[in-house]
C-alpha positions as CSV (number, residue, x, y, z in Angstrom):
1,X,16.7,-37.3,13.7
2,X,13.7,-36.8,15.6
3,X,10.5,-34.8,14.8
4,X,7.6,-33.6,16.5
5,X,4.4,-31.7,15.1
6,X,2.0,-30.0,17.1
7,X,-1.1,-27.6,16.3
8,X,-1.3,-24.5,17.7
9,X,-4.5,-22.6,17.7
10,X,-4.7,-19.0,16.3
11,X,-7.3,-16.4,16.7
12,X,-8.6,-14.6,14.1
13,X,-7.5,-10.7,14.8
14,X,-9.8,-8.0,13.4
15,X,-7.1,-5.3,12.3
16,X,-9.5,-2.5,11.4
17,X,-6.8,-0.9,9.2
18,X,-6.7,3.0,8.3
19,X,-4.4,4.2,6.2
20,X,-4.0,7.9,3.7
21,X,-1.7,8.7,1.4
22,X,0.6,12.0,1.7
23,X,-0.6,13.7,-1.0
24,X,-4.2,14.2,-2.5
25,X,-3.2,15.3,-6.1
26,X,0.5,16.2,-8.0
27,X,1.7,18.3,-10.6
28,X,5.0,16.7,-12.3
29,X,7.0,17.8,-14.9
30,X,7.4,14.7,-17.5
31,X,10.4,12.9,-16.9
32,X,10.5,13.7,-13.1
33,X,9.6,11.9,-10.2
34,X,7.3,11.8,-7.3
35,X,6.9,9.8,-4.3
36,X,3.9,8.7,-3.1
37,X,3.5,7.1,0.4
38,X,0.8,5.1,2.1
39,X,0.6,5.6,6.1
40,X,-1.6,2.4,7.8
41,X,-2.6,1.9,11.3
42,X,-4.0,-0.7,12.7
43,X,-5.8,-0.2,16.5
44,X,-5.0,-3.9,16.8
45,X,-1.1,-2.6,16.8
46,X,0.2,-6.7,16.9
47,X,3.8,-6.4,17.3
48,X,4.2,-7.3,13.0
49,X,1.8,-8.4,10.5
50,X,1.9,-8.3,7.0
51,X,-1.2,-6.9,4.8
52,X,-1.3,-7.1,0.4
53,X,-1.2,-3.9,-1.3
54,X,-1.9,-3.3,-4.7
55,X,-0.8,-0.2,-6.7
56,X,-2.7,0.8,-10.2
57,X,-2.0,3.5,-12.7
58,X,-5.0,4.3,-14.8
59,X,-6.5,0.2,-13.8
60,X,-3.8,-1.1,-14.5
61,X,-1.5,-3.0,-11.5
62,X,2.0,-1.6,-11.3
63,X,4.0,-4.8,-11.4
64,X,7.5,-3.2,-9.5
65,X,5.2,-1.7,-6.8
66,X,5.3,-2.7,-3.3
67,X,3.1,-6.5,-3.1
68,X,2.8,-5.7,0.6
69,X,3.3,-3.9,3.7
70,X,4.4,-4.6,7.1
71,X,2.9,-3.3,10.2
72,X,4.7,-3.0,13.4
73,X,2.8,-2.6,16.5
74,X,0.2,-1.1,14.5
75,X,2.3,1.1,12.5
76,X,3.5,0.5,8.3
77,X,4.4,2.7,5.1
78,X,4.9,1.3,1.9
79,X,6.1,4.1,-1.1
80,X,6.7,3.8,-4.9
81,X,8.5,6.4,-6.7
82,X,6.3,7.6,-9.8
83,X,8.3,8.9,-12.6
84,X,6.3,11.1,-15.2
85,X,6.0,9.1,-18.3
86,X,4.5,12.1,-20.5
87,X,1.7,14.8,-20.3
88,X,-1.5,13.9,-19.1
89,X,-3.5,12.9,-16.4
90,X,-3.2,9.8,-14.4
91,X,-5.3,7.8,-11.7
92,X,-3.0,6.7,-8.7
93,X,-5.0,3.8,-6.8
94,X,-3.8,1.8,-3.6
95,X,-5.8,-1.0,-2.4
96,X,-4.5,-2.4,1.1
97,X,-5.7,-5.0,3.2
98,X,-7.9,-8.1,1.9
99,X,-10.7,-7.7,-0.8
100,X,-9.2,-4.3,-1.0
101,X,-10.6,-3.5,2.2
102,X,-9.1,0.5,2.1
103,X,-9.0,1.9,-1.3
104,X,-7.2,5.4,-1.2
105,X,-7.0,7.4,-4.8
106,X,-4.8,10.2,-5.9
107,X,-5.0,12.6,-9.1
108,X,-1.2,12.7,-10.7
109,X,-0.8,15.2,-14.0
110,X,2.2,16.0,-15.7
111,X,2.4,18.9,-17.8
């Protein structure tokens, strides 16, 4: 069997990401669910690239979330399904990108 190895350079590619969420705050009736989705573009629009994403409810990293999100010539969604636990108020946060380079927030309250 015969092998070869070879370096190939790569360039470092500014992606310049934007992203929002579609929806700014919920209302949910306990036991229901919700789905929240996360639009990103990228100007850079490489035909596919894949950026982290971290989702956290109240601080606290959803572990069954999305881990990341690929973007096709500059386009990606990623979207977690929120079911009401009980009443109260909770703090929806996505970070996207490295060193959580877009943080987007939304309000989520079940009553």
């Amino acid at each position: 069997m015969k092998q070869s190895r070879t370096t190939l350079p790569v360039a470092s590619v500014d992606l310049a990401l934007d992203a929002s969420l579609n929806l700014e705050r919920a209302d949910v009736y306990p036991d229901k669910t919700v789905t929240i989705t996360a639009d990103m573009t990228s100007p850079a629009a490489l035909p596919m690239v894949t950026v982290p994403v971290q989702w956290e409810l109240d601080g606290t990293a959803i572990t069954n979330a999305p881990q990341t999100v690929t973007l096709e010539n500059g386009h990606g969604q990623a979207s977690l399904d929120w079911t009401a636990p009980d009443d109260g108020k909770y703090d929806l946060t996505v970070s996207i990108g490295n060193s959580d380079e877009i943080e987007l927030e939304c309000e989520l309250r079940a009553a």
